[in-house]
Backbone as ProteinMPNN parsed JSONL, in Angstrom:
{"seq_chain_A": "XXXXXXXXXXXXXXXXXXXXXXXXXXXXXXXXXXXXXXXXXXXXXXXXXXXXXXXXXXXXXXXXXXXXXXXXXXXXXXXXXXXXXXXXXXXXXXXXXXXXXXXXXXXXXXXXXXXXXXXXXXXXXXXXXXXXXXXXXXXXXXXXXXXXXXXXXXXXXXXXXXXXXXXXXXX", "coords_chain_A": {"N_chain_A": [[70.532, 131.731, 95.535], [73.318, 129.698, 96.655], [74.856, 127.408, 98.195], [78.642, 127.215, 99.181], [82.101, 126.224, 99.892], [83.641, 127.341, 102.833], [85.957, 129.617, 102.386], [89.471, 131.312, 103.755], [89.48, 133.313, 102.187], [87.357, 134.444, 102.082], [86.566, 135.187, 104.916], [88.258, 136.988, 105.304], [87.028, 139.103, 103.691], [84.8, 139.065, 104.825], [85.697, 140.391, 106.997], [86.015, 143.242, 106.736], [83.472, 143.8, 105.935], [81.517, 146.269, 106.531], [78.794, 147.696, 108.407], [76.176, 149.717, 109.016], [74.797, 152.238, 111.615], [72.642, 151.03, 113.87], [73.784, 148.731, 113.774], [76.407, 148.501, 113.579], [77.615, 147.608, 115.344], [78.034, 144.495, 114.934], [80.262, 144.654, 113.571], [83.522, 143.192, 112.573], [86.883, 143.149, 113.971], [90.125, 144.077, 112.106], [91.261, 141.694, 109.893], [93.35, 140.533, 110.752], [93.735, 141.026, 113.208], [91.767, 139.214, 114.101], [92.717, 136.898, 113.416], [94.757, 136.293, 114.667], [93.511, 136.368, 117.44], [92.824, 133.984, 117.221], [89.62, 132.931, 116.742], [86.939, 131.292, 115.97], [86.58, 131.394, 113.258], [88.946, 132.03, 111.822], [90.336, 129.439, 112.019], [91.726, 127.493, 110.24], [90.664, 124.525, 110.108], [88.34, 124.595, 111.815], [86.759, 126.583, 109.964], [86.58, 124.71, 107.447], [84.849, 122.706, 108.929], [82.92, 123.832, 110.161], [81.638, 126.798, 109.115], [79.565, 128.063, 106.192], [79.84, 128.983, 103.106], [77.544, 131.7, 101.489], [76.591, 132.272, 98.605], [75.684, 134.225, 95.823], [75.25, 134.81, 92.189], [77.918, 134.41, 92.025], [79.295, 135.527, 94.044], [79.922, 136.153, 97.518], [77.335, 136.892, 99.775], [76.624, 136.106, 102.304], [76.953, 134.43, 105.322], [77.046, 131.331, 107.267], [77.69, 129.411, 110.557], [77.347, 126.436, 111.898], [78.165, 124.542, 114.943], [78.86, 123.271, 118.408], [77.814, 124.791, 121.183], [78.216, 124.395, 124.995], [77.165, 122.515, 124.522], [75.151, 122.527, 122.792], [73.743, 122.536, 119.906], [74.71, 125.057, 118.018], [73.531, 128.287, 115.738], [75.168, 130.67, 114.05], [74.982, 133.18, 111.863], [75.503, 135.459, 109.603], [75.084, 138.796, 106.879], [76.04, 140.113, 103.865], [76.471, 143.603, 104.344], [74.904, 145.428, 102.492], [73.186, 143.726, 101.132], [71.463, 143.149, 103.798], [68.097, 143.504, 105.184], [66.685, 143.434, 103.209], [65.077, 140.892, 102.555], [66.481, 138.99, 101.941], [67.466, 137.641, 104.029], [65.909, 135.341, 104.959], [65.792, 133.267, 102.929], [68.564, 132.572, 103.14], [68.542, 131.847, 105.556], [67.078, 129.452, 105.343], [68.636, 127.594, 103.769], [70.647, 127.599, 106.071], [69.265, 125.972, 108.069], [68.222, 123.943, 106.589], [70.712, 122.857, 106.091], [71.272, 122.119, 108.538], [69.712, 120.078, 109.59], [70.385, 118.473, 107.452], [73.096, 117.596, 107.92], [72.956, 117.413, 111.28], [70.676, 116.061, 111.434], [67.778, 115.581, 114.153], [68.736, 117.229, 115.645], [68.036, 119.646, 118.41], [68.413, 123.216, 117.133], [69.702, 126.174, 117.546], [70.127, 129.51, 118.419], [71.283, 132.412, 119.031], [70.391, 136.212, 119.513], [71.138, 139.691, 119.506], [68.845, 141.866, 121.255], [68.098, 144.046, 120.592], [67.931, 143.877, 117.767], [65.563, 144.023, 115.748], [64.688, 143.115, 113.02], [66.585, 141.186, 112.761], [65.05, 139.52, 114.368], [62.323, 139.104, 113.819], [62.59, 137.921, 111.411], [63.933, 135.659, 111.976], [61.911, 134.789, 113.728], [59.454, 134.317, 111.326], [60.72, 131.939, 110.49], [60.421, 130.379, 111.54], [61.637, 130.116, 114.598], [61.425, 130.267, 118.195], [61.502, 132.516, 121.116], [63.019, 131.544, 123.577], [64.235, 132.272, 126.022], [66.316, 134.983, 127.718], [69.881, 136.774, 127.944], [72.845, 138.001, 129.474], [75.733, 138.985, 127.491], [78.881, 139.009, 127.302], [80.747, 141.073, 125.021], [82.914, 142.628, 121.839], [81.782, 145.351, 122.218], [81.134, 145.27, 125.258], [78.739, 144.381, 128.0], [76.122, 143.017, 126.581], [72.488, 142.628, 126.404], [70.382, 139.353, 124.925], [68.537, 137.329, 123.349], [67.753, 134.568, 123.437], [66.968, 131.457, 121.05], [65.074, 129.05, 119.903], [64.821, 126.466, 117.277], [61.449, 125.653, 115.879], [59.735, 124.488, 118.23], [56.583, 124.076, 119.491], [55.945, 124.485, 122.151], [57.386, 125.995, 122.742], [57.434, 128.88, 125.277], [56.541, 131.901, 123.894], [58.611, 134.848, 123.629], [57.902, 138.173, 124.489], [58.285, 140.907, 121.934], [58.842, 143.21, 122.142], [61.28, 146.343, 121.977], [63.438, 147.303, 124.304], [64.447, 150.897, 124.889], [66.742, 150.516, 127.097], [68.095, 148.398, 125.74], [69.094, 148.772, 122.708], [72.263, 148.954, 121.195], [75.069, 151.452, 122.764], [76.592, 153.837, 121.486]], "CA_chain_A": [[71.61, 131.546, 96.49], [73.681, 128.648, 96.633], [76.386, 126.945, 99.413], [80.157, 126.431, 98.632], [83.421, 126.04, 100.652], [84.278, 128.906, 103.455], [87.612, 129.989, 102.452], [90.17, 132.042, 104.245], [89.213, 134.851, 101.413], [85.781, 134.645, 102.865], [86.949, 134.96, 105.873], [89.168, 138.215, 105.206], [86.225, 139.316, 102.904], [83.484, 139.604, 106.064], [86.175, 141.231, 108.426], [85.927, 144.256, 106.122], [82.504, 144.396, 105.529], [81.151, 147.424, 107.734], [77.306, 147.888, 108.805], [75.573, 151.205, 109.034], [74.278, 151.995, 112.615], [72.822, 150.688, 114.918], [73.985, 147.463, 113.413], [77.827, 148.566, 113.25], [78.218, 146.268, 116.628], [78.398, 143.664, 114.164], [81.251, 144.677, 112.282], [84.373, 142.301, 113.271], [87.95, 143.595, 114.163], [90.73, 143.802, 111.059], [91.661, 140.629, 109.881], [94.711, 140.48, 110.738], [93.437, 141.014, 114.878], [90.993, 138.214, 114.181], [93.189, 135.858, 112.908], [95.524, 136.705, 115.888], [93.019, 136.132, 118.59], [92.011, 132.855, 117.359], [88.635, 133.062, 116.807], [86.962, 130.185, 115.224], [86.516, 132.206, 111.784], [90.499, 132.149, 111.428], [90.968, 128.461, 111.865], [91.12, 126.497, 109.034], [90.022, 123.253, 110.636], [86.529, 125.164, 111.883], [86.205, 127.378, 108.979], [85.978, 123.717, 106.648], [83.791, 121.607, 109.709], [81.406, 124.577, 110.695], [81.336, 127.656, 108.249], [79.857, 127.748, 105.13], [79.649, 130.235, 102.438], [76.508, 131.77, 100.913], [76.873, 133.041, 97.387], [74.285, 134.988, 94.834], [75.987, 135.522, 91.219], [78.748, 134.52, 92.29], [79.17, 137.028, 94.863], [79.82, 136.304, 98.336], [76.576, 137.811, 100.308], [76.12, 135.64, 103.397], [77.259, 133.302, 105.802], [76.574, 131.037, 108.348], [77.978, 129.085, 111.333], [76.96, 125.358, 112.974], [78.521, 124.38, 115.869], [78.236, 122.953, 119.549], [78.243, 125.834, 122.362], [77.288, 124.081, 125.873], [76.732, 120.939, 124.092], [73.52, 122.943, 121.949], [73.714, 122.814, 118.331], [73.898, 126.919, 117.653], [73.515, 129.074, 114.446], [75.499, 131.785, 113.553], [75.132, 133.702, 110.398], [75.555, 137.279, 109.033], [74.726, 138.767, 105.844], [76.981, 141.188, 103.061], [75.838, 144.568, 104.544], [74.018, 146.314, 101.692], [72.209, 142.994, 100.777], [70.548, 143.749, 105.108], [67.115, 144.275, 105.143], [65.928, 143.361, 101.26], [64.353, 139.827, 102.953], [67.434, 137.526, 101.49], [67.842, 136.988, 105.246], [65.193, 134.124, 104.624], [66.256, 132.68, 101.854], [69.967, 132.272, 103.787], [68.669, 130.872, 107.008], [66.917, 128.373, 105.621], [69.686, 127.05, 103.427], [71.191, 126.936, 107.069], [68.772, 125.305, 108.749], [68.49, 122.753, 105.386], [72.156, 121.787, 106.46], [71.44, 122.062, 110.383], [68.506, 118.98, 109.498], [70.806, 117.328, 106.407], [74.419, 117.122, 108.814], [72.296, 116.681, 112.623], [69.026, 115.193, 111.714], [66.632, 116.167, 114.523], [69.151, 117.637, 116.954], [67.458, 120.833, 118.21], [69.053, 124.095, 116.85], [69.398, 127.432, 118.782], [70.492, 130.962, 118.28], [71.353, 133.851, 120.164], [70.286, 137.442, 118.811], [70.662, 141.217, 120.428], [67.422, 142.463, 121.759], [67.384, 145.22, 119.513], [67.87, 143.731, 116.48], [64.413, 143.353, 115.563], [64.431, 143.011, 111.94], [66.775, 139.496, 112.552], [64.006, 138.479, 115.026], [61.492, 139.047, 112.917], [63.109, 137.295, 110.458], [64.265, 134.211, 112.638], [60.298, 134.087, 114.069], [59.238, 133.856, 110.33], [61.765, 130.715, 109.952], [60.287, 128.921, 112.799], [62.026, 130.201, 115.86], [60.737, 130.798, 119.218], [62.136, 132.755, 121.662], [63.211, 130.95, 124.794], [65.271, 132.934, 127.186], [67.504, 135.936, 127.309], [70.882, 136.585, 128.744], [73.523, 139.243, 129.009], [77.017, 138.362, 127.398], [80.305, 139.944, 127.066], [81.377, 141.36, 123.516], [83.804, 143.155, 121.64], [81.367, 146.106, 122.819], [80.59, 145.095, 126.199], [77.774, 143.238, 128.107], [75.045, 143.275, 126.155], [71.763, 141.884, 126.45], [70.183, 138.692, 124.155], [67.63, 136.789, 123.21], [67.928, 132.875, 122.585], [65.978, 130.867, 120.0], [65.231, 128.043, 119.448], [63.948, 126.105, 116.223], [60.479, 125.023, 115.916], [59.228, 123.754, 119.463], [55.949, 124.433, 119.199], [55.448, 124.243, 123.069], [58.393, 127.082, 123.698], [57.096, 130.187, 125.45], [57.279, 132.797, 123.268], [59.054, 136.257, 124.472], [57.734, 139.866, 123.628], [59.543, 141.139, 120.941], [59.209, 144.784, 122.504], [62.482, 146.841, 122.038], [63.248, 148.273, 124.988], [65.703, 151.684, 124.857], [68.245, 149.954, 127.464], [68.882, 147.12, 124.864], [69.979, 149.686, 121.91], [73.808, 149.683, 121.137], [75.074, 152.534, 122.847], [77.498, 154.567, 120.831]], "C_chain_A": [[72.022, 130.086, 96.521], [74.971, 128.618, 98.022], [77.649, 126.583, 98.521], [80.749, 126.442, 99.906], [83.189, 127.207, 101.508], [85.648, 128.62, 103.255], [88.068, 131.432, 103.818], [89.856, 133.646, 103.263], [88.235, 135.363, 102.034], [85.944, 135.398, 104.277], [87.537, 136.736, 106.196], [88.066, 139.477, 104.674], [85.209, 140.091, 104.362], [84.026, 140.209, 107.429], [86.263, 142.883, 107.879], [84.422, 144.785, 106.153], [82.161, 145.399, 106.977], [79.61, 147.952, 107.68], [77.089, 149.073, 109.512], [75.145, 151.381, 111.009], [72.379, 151.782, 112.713], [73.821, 149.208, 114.766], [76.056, 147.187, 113.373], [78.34, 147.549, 114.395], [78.264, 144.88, 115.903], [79.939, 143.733, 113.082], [82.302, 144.159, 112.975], [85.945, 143.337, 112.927], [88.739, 143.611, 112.802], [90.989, 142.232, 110.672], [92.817, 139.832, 110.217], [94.845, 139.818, 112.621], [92.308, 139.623, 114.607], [91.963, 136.665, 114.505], [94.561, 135.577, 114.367], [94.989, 136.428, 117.544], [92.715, 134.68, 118.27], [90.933, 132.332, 117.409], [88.353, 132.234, 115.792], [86.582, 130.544, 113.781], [88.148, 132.046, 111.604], [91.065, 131.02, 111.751], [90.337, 127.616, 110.892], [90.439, 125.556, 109.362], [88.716, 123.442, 110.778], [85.876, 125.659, 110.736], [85.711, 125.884, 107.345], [85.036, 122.603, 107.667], [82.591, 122.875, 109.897], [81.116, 125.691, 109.997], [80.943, 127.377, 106.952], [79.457, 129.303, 104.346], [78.066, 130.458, 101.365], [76.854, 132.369, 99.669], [75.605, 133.188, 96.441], [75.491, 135.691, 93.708], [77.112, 135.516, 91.568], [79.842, 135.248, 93.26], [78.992, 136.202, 96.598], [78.656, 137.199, 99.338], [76.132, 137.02, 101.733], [77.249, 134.814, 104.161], [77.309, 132.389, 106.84], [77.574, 129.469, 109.109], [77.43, 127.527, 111.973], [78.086, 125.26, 113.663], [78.145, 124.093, 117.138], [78.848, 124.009, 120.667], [77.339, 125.253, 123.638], [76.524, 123.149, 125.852], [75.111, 121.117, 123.865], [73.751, 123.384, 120.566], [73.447, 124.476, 118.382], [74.423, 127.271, 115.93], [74.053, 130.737, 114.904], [75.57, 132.51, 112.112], [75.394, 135.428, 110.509], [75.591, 137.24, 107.64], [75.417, 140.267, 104.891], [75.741, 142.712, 103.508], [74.559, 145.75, 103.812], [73.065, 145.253, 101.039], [71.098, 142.643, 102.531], [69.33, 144.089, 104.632], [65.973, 144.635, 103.643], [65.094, 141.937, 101.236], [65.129, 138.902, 102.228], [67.699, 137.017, 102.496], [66.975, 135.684, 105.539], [65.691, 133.034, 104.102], [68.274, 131.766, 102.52], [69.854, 131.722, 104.844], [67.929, 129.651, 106.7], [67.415, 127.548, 104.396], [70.804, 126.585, 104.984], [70.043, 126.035, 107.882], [68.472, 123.833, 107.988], [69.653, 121.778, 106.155], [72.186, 121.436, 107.558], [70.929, 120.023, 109.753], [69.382, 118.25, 108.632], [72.148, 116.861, 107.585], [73.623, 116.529, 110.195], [71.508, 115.904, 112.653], [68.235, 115.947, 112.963], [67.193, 116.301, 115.908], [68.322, 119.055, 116.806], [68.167, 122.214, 117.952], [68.374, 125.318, 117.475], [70.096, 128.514, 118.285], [70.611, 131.807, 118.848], [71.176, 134.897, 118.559], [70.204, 138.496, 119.804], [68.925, 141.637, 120.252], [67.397, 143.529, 121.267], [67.301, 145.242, 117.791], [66.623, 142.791, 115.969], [64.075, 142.378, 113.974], [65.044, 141.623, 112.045], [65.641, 138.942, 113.062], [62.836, 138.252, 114.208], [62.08, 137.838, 111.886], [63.587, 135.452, 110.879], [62.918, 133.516, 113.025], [60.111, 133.114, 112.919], [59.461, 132.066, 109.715], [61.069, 129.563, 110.727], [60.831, 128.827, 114.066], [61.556, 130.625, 116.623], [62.266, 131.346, 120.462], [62.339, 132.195, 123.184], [63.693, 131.561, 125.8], [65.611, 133.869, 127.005], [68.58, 135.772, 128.573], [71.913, 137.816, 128.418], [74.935, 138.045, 128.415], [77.853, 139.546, 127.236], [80.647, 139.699, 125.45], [82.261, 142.217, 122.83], [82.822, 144.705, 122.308], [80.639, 146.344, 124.488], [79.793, 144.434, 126.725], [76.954, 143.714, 127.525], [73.92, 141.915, 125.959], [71.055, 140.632, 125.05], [69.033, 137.937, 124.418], [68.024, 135.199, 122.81], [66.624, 132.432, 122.213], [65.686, 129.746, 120.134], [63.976, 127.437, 118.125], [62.541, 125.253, 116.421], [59.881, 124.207, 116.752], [57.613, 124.478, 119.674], [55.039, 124.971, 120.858], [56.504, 125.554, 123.877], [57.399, 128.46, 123.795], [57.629, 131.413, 124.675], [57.205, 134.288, 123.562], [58.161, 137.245, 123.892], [59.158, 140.407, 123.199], [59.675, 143.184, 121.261], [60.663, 145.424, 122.237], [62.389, 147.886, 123.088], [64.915, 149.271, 124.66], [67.308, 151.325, 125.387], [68.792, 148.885, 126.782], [69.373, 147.62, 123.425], [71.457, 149.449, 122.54], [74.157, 151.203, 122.024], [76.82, 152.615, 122.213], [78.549, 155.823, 121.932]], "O_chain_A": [[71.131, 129.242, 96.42], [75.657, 129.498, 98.542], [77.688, 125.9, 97.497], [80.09, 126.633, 100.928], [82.546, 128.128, 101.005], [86.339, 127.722, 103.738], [87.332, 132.165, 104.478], [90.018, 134.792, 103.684], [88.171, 136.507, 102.484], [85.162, 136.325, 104.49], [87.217, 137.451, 107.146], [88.175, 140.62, 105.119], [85.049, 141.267, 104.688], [83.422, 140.465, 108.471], [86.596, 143.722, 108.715], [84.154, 145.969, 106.354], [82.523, 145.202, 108.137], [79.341, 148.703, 106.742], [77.744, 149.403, 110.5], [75.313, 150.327, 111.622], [71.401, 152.143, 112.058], [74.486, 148.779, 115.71], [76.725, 146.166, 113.214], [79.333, 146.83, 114.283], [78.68, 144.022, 116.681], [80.385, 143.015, 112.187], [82.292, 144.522, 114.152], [86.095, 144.053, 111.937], [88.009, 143.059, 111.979], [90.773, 141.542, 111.668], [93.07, 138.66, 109.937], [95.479, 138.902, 113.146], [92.385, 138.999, 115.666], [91.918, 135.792, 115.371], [95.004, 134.483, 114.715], [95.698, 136.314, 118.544], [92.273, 134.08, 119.25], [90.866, 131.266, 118.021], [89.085, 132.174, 114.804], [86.2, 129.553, 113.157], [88.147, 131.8, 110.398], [92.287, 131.098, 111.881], [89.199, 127.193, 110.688], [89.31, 125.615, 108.874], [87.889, 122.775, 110.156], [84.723, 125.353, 110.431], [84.831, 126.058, 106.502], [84.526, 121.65, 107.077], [81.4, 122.619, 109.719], [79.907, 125.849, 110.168], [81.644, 126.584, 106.324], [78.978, 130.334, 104.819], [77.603, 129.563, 100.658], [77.693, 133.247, 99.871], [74.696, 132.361, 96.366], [76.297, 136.587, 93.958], [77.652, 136.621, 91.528], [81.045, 135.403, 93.051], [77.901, 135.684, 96.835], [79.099, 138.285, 99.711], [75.119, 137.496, 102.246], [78.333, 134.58, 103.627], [77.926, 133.005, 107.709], [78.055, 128.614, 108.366], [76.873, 127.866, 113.017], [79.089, 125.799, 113.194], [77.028, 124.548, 117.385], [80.037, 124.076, 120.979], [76.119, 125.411, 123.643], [75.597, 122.821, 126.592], [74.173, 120.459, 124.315], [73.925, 124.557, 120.237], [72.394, 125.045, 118.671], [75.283, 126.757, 115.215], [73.601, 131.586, 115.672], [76.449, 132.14, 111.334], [75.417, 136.241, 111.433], [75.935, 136.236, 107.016], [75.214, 141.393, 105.345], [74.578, 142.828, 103.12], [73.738, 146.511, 104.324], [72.13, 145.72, 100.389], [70.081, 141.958, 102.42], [69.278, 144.909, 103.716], [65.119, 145.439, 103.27], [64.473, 141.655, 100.211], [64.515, 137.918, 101.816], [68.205, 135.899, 102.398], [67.413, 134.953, 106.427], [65.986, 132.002, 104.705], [68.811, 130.695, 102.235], [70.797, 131.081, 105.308], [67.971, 128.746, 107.532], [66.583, 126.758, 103.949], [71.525, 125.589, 105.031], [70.667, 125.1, 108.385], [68.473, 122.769, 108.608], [69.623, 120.627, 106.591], [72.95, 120.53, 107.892], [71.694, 119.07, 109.605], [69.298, 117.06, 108.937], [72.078, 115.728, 108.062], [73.588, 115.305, 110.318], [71.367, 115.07, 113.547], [68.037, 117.131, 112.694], [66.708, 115.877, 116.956], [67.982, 119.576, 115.744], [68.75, 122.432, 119.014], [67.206, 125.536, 117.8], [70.901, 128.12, 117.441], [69.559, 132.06, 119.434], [71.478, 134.723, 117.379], [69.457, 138.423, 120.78], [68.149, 141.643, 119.296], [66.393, 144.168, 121.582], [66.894, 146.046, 116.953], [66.535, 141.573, 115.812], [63.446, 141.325, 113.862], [64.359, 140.719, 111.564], [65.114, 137.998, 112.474], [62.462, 137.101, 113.981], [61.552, 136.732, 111.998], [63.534, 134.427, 110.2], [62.64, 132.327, 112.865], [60.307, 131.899, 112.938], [58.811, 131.331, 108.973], [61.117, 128.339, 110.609], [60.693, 127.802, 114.733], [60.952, 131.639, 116.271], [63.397, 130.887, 120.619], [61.515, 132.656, 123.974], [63.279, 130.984, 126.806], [65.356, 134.152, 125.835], [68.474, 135.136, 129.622], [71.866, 138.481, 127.383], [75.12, 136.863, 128.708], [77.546, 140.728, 127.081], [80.772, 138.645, 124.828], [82.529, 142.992, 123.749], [83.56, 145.217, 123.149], [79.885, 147.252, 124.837], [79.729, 143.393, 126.071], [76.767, 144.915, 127.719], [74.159, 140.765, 125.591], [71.277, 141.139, 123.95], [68.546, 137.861, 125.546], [68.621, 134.922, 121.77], [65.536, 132.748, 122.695], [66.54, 129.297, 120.897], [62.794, 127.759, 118.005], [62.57, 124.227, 117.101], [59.423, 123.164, 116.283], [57.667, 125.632, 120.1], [53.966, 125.572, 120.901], [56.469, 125.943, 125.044], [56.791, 128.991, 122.866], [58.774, 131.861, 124.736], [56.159, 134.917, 123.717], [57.704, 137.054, 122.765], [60.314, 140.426, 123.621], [60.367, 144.052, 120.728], [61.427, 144.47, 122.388], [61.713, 148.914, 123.066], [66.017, 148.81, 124.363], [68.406, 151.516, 124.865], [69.874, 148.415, 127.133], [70.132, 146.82, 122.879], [71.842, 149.603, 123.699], [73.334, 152.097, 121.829], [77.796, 151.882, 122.369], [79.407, 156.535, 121.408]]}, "name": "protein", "num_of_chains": 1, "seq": "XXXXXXXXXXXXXXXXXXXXXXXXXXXXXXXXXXXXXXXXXXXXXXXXXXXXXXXXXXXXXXXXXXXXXXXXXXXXXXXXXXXXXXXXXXXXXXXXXXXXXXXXXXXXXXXXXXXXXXXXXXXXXXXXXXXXXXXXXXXXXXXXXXXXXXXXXXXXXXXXXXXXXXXXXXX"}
């Protein structure tokens, strides 16, 4: 896996992709409604300061997010749907967390994740994240509950990763 540019293809590229359930609450509006709401994926200016693109073979399969929310360095990523769940989700976060540490230096980086998506948590633990908090937010599917991260504090309380039934997507 390697980093390049986020383009506007990219961009058009990951408003298509579509995730199996439970995970389909990830899948983003047409591109067309994205680019229309203004969402910082559809401005050029963000999409070259805070997106970048992950590529394997040339092949678009990832991509991830810095940015300041609340004046807290956060990570956003997502990953080409049928490459989910094969453990490249490693390999892609810490190419982001590489760039968190090469662009911030030793600001602390944070993450939000749904409380039922175990397999990211798992996968974010692995990396070095602890879970700090949760919180509900509002989303294209409603409020739904979350988990925040944060990178490598070795002193953060760390949550139970239980899944409870009321934090499932409901369909």
């Amino acid at each position: 896996m390697h980093l390049r540019a986020f383009t506007e293809r990219d961009a058009v590229e990951i408003c298509a992709w579509r995730y199996p359930e439970p995970y389909d609450v990830y899948n983003q509006p047409a591109w067309n409604t994205v680019r229309a709401s203004g969402e910082g994926i559809a401005s050029a200016e963000k999409r070259a300061s805070e997106f970048f693109a992950v590529e394997e073979s040339d092949c678009l399969i990832g991509y991830f997010r810095l940015h300041f929310r609340n004046g807290a360095l956060t990570l956003g990523l997502g990953m080409r749907p049928d490459a989910c769940g094969q453990g490249q989700g490693k390999e892609l976060l810490s190419l982001a967390i590489e760039t968190a540490q090469k662009r911030y230096g030793a600001q602390p980086l944070f993450l939000e994740v749904r409380t039922f998506n175990l397999r990211a948590i798992r996968c974010y633990h692995t990396a070095g994240f602890s879970a700090i908090g949760t919180s509900e937010r509002f989303t294209q599917t409603g409020t739904v509950p979350f988990i925040r991260m944060k990178l490598s504090s070795e002193d953060a309380p760390r949550l139970p990763l239980e899944r409870h039934k009321k934090d499932a997507p409901q369909n």
